[in-house]
N, C-alpha and C positions, 0 to 999 in steps of 0.2 A: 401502605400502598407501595409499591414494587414498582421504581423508576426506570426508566426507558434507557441507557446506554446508546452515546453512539462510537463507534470504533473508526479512526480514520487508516486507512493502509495505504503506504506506498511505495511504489517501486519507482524506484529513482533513476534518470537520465540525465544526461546534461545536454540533453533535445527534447527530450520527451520524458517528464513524469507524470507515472498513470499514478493516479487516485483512488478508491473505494471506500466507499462506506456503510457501513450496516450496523442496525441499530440492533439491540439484546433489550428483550424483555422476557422476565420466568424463561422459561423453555420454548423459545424461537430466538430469531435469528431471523431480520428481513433485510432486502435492499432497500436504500436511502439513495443514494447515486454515485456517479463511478464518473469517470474522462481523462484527461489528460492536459498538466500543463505544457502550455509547447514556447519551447524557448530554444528556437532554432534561429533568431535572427541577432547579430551584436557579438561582440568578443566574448570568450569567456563569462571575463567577468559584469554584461552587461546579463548575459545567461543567466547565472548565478544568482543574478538580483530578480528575476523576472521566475526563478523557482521559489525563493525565498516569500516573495510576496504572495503570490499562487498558495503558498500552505498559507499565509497568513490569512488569506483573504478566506481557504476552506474552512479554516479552524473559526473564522466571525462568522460564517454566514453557518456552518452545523455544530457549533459547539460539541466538539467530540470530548470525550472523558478521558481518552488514552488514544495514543498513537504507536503503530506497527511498522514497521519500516523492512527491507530486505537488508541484512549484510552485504559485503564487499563480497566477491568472489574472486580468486587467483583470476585472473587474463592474460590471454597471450600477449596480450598488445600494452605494455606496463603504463603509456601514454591513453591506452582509453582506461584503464583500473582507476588512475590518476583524477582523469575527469566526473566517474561515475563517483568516485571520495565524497570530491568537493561537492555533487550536488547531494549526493548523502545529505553533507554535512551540514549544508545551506536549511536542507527538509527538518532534520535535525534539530539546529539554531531554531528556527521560526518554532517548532515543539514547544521547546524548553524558555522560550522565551515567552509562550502563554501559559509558563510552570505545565504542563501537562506531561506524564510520565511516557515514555519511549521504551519501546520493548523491540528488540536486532531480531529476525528468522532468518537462518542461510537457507538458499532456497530448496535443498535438499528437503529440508526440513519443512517446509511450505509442500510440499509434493506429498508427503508422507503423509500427512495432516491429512491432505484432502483423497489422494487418489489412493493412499497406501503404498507406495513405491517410492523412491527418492528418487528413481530415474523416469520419473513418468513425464512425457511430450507438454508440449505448451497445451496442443491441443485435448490432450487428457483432462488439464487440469482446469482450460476454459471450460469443458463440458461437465465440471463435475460445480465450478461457481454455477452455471446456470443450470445446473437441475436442485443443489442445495437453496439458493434464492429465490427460485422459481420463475427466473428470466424466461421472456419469449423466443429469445436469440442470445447470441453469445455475444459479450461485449469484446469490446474492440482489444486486442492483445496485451497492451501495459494495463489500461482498466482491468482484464480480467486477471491479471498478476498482482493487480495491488489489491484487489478483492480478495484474489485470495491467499495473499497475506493478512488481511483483516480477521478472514474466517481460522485463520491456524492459530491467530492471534484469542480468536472466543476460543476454539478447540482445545489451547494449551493452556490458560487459565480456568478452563473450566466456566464461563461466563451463563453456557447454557445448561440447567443443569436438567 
C-alpha cells in the first residue's frame, strides 16, 4: 500500500508567514491547506516566538514528512534580509526539532518549477498553484508562495512519478 505524504512549504516573513500544504500519493498531488501565520503584534523577538510555534503547531495538527522552505534572497534593505533570516530560521528550528528533513528553494527556482520562467510574476505563479491543485480561486499571496514552494519541492524530488 502506497502512503499518503504530506509536504509542508513556507515562505517566511517576520509579519507574515504563508503556509501550504499538499499531500502526494502515486501520481497526484492535492491540496490539504494553505494561510498564514501573522505575527505582526510584539518586538521581534515576541514575533519570532509566535512563527516558531505557528510551524510547531502545523507540523502536530498535519504531520508533514518533509518541509520546503524559501532561501534568503539579496535585499536592498540589509535590516529587512536580517529580519526575514531570523524568521527563516525560527520555521527552520521548529523543522528540525520534529527531526523532519528541510529542503532551501531560491525563488527563482520556485518559478521555474511551476511557470517555467525564473522571472515569472507573483501573479503567474498563484495562477499556475491554483490550476495545478485545482483551487476555485487563488489563494491569498504568501499561501499561494508557500504552496508553491511545496509543489517545486514534489517537482524536484520527483515525489509524483
Amino acid at each position: 500500500m502506497i502512503e499518503r505524504r504530506h509536504i509542508l512549504g513556507i515562505d517566511p516573513g517576520s509579519r507574515r508567514t504563508g503556509y501550504g500544504i499538499v499531500a502526494v500519493k502515486e501520481r497526484s498531488v492535492s491540496y490539504v491547506s494553505s494561510g498564514c501565520i501573522k505575527a505582526d503584534l510584539g518586538d521581534m523577538p515576541q514575533r519570532l516566538g509566535t512563527i516558531y510555534r505557528g510551524v510547531c503547531e502545523l507540523i502536530t495538527q498535519f504531520h508533514p514528512s518533509e518541509v520546503a522552505i524559501e532561501e534568503v534572497f539579496l535585499a536592498k534593505n540589509p535590516a529587512s534580509a536580517l529580519k526575514l533570516g531570523q524568521a527563516r530560521g525560527v520555521a527552520i528550528a521548529a523543522a528540525v526539532a520534529s527531526e523532519l528533513p528541510v529542503s532551501e528553494y531560491a525563488a527563482r527556482r520556485v518559478k521555474q518549477s511551476l511557470v517555467g520562467s525564473g522571472r515569472a510574476s507573483k501573479e503567474q505563479v498563484a495562477h499556475m498553484v491554483r490550476v495545478i491543485l485545482g483551487l476555485p480561486g487563488a489563494p491569498q499571496a504568501d499561501a499561494a508562495d508557500a504552496l508553491a514552494i511545496a509543489l517545486c519541492h514534489v517537482n524536484t524530488c520527483q515525489l509524483v512519478r
